[in-house]
Structures are given as structure tokens and as C-alpha cells.
Steps between C-alpha positions, in 0.01 A plus 500: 500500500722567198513876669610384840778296323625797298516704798666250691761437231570860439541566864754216521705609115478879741631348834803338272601830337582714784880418572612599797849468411486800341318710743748740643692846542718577255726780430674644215713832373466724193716749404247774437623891342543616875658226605444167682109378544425232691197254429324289718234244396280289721325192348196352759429203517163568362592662163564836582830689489567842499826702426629773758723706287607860654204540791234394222336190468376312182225243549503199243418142476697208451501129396762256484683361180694164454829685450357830740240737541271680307410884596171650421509854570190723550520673160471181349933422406561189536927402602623186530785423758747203509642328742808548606641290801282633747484790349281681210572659183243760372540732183312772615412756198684829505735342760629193362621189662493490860655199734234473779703341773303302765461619862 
């Protein structure tokens, strides 16, 4: 019984955490050495995002924050993002601080 209930309560603390409000396309620019990039990043619904960032795409996970999200990427970084508006804020390393704008 005391199994069941766990279960039941994590599934329902699980269901609670996945804001759709977030979920989205959103776009952003970098000013790279050869010029302008431009970076696109899906969050699903379900927790996974990826970035599409010059024909390649970067698979990572993500789960929401109070103030924004929270970026696990598959080489084990961890970036938090902020709210902005609609919008996010991400300091990516080696990049710096992009404005994500929503889609």
C-alpha cells in the first residue's frame, strides 16, 4: 500500500512540473567570428528541447524553474535561463548571454 501511494504521489508532484507555458519555439542571434548565427531552441512539452544552431542539432533536457528554466545538456552542463516577458535569457558558455525571444 505505502508503494502504491508513493507512486501515486510522485506521479501527481510529475504531472504538476511540466509547464506548458514554457513549451515553445524560440529564437535568438549571436554574433559569432563570421558573422551573424542564428539559434533556435524548441522546448516539448514533455521535457525535451533541443537547439538547431547552423544545420546541427543539440539534444538536451529541460525542467522548469520558478523564475525560468533549467537546461540539462547531454554532457552533463547544467544553464539556467530567466524569464524574460515571454521571452528567455540563457548564458550559454563560450557564447554569453543570449535573449531567446518567443515564437
Amino acid at each position: 500500500m505505502k508503494t502504491f501511494a508513493f507512486a501515486l504521489l510522485l506521479s501527481m508532484c510529475l504531472s504538476c512540473a511540466a509547464p506548458t507555458d514554457l513549451a515553445g519555439r524560440y529564437e535568438a542571434r549571436h554574433e559569432g567570428l563570421s558573422g551573424p548565427v542564428e539559434v533556435v531552441m524548441v522546448l516539448g512539452e514533455d521535457g525535451a528541447g533541443k537547439w538547431e544552431i547552423g544545420g546541427e542539432v543539440l539534444n538536451f533536457s529541460w525542467t522548469p524553474r520558478e523564475d525560468g528554466v533549467r537546461v540539462h545538456t547531454r554532457d552533463g552542463a547544467v544553464l539556467d535561463g530567466a524569464r524574460a516577458g515571454r521571452n528567455l535569457r540563457l548564458d550559454v558558455p563560450g557564447v554569453g548571454e543570449l535573449l531567446f525571444e518567443r515564437k
